[in-house]
C-alpha positions in Angstrom: 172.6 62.7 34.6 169.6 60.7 33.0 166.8 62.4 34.7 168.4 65.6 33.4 169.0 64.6 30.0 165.5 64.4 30.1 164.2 67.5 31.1 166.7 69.4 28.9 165.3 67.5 25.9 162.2 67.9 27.0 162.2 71.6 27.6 163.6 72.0 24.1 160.7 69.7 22.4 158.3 71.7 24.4 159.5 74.8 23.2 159.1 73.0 19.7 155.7 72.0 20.5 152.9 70.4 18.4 152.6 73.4 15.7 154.3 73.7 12.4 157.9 75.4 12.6 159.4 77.7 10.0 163.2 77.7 10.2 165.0 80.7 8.4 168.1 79.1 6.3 171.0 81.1 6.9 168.3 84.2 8.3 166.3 86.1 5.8 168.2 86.8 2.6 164.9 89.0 0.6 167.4 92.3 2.1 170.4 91.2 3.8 173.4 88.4 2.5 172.9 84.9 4.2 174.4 84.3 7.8 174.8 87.5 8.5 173.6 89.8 11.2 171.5 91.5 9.5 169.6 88.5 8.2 169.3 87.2 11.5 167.3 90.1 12.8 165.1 90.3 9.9 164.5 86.7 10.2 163.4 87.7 13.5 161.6 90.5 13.2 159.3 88.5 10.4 158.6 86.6 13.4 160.3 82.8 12.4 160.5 80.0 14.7 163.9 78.5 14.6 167.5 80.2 12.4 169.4 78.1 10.4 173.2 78.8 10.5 176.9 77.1 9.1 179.5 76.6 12.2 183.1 77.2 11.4 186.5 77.4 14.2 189.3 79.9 13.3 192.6 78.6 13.9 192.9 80.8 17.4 189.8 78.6 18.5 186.7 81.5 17.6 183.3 80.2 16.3 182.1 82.0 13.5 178.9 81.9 11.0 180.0 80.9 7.6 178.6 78.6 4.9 181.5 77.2 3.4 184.7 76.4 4.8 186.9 78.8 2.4 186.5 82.6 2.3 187.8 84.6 -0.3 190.2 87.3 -0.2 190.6 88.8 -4.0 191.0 85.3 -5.8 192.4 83.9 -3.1 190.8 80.8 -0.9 191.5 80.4 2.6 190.3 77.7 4.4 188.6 79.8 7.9 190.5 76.9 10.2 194.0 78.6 9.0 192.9 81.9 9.5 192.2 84.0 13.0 189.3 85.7 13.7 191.0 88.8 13.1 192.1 88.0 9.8 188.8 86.6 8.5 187.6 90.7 9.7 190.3 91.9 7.6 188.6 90.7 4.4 186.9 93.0 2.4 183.0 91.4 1.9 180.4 93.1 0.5 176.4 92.8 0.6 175.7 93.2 -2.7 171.6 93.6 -1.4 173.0 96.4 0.1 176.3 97.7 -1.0 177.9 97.8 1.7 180.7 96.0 3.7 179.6 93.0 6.1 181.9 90.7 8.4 181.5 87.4 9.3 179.6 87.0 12.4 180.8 85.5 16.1 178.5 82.4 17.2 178.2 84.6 20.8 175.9 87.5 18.7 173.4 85.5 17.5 173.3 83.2 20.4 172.6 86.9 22.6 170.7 88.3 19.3 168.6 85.8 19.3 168.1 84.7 23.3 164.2 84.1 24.7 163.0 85.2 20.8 163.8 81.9 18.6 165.0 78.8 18.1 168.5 77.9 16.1 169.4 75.0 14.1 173.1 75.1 14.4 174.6 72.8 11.5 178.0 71.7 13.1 180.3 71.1 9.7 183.5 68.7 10.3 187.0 70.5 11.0 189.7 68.6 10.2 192.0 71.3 12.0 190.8 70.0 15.5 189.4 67.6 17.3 185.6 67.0 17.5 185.6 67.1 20.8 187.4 70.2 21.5 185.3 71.7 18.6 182.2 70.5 20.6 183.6 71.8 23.5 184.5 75.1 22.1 180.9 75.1 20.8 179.0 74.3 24.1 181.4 76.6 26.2 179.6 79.8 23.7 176.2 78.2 24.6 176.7 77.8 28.0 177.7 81.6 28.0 175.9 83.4 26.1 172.6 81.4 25.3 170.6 78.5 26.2 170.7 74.8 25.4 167.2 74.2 25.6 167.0 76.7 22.5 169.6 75.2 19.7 169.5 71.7 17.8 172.9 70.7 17.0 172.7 69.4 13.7 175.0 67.6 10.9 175.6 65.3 8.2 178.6 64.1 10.2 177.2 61.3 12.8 180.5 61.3 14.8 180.2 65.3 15.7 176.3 64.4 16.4 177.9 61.6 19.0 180.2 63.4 20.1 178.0 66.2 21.0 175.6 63.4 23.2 179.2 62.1 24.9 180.3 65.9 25.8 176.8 66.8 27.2 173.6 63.9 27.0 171.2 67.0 27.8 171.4 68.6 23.7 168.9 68.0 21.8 170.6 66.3 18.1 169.1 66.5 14.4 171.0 64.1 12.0 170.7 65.1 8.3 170.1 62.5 5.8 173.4 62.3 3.8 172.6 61.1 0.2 176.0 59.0 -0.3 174.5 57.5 3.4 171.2 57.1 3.2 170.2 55.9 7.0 166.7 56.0 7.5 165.3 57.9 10.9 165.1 54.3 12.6 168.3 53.2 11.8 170.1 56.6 12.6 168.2 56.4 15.9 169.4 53.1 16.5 172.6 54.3 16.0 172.9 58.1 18.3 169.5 58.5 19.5 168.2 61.7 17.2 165.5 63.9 18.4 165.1 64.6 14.8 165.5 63.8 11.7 166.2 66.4 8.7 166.0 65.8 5.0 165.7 67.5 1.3 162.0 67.9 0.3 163.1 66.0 -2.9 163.9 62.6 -0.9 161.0 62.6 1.5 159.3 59.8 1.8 156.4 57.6 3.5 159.1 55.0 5.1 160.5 58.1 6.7 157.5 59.7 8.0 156.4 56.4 9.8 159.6 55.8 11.6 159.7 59.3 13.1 156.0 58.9 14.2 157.0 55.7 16.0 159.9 56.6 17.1 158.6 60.1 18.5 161.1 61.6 15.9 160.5 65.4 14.6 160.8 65.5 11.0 162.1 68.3 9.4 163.0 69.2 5.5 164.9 71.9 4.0 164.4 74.0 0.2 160.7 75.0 1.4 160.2 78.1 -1.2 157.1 77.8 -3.1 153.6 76.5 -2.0 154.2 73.7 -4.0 156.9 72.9 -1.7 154.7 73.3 1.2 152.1 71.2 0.2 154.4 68.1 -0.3 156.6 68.4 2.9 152.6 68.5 4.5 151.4 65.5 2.5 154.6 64.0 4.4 153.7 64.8 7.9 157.0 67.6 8.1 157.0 69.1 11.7 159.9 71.7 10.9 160.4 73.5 7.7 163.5 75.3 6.4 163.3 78.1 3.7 165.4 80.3 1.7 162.2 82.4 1.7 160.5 82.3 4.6 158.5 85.3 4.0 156.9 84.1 1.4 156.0 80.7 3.4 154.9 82.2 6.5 151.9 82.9 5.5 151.1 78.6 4.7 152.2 78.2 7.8 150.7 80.3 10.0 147.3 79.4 8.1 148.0 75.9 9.2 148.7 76.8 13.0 146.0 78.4 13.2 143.8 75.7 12.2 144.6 73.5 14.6 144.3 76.4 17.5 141.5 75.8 19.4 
């Protein structure tokens, strides 16, 4: 099981590799509402890395893409664990880019949207409804279906669902965000579930952080990338990954940088 823990992690970090990475948060929003199909093709088609998206489990045991972990149905909240997938469908949401009506997306599309073409960061958010292993089991059984484990990080502020995801399968590759009520550093937080990476906000990077991910082979990543002010920070940092509400406007940095260090 070792030997292939290995190679799956490795196949994942090669596919990573030593350039800089733009990650899409939530797709790209410039035309379509966030975590939506729509903004996951565009996100593609502008030719991004890696896709940020929000994990959520209806209560008949469906993965969808959601930020938060209420919806709104006219001024009512509903948290999505109480609702079915069908139900969540049944709400009226509209793209107000576009004007037009959007549903909440099924974690199989973009895994088959977005197959051979990109990475994705999956954020896995706690659900108190279930347990986190079934909810990692739920999770993995979609990946192992309709996608590719050497393609998605499993990400979270919640360590447990990070462990968890190691105990149900050692070959994932795991990104622990830095929680700002728990500030671990990458060392200790490696210490504790053996990250592959380490994410952050731009605003709390730091020199500390940078060397323990260099010694600790750690890829560092930080999210709120939108200006080139931005981008010039999270480089003075040594950031291998960057997310951005507005990727297209910071492609262009990056693929400047990339192609300075082409040979």
């Amino acid at each position: 099981m070792q030997e292939k823990s290995q190679s799956m992690r490795a196949i994942a970090r090669a596919k990573i590799g030593d350039k800089l990475l733009l990650a899409a948060h939530r797709g790209e929003q410039s035309e379509a509402t966030e975590n939506t199909l729509k903004a996951f093709a565009d996100a593609i088609a502008l030719g991004v890395d890696m896709i940020e998206t929000d994990l959520h489990i209806t209560r008949d045991g469906r993965i969808v893409l959601y930020h938060n972990a209420t919806i709104t149905d006219g001024n009512k909240k509903h948290n999505i664990s109480s609702l079915s997938y069908d139900e969540i469908q049944k709400i009226e949401l509209i793209d107000s880019k576009r004007n037009e009506r959007i549903y909440v997306p099924e974690l199989s599309e973009l895994l088959s949207l977005a197959k051979d073409k990109c990475l994705l960061n999956i954020e896995v958010k706690r659900n108190p409804a279930v347990s986190n292993e079934v909810y990692i089991h739920t999770i993995f059984n979609y990946v192992s279906k309709y996608g590719d484990f050497s393609q998605c990080i499993f990400a979270s502020f919640d360590y447990e669902i990070l462990a968890q995801c190691r105990s149900v399968n050692p070959d994932v590759f795991i990104a622990g965000i830095r929680i700002p009520t728990y500030p671990l550093t990458p060392k200790e937080l490696s210490d504790m579930i053996g990250i592959d990476a380490y994410i952050t906000s731009l605003s709390t990077l730091n020199k500390q952080m940078k060397s323990e991910c260099e010694e600790r082979g750690i890829i560092l990543g930080a999210y709120s990338i939108d200006t080139k002010e931005h981008f010039d920070k999270a480089m003075r940092y040594g950031v291998q990954a960057m997310g951005s509400n507005k990727p297209r406007d910071i492609k262009q940095y990056i693929d400047d940088n990339n192609n300075k260090l082409s040979p």
